[in-house]
N, C-alpha and C positions, 0 to 999 in steps of 0.2 A: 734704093728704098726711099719713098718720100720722107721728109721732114715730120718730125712728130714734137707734139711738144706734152708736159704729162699732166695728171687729170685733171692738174687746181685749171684748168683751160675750161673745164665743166662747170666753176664756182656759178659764175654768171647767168647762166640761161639755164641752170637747174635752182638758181635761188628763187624764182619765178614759179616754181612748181612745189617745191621741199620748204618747210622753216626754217628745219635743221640744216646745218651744214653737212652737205652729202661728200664733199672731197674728204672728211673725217671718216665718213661713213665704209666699215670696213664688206668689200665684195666676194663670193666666193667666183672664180670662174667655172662654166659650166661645163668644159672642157678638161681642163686639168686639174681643176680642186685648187688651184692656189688662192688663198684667202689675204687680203690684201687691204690697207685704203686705197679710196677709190684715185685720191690723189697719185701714186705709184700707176695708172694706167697710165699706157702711151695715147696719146688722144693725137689723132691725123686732123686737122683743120681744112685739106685741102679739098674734101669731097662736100658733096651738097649737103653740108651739115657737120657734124661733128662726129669721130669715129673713135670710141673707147676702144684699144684692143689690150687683152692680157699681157705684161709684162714678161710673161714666163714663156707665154707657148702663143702668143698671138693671135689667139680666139678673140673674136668681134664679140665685146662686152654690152656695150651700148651705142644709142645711134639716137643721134639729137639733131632734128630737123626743124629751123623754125620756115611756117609757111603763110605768110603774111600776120592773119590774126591768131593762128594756130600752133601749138608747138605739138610735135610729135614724137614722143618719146618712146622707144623699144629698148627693154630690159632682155630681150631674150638670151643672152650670152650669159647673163648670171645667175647661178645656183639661187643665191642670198642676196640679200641687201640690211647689212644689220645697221641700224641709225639709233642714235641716241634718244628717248622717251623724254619728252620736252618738261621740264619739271612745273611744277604745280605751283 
């Protein structure tokens, strides 16, 4: 099994996109319902990008591509995405 390392590995290149800090941000997966921070995903660094998988059942949570000026973000592995409401 490759190297993984876990989700604070997304702090970086999803601060760029979110205010909020999203490794706090709790996920459900879309697979197995395990509701989680985001930080607790196993994030693979080795693929052209970055690859959230579920810590429980290893469903592909998220997929962070940067492409020169572009970043590419796909959420489709998860249920949820609950983030904290930036206070006032």
């Amino acid at each position: 099994m490759p190297r993984h390392l876990d989700g604070n590995a997304l702090a970086g290149v999803l601060s760029e996109v979110f205010t909020a800090d999203v490794t706090a941000a709790r996920a459900r997966c879309g697979n197995c319902g395990n509701t989680a921070p985001v930080a607790e995903a196993m994030v693979y660094p080795d693929a052209p990008g970055l690859v959230a998988r579920c810590v429980r059942c290893n469903h592909v949570l998220a997929v962070v591509v940067e492409a020169g000026d572009r970043l590419v973000l796909s959420l489709a592995g998860l249920d949820t995405l609950e983030l904290r409401a930036p206070r006032a």
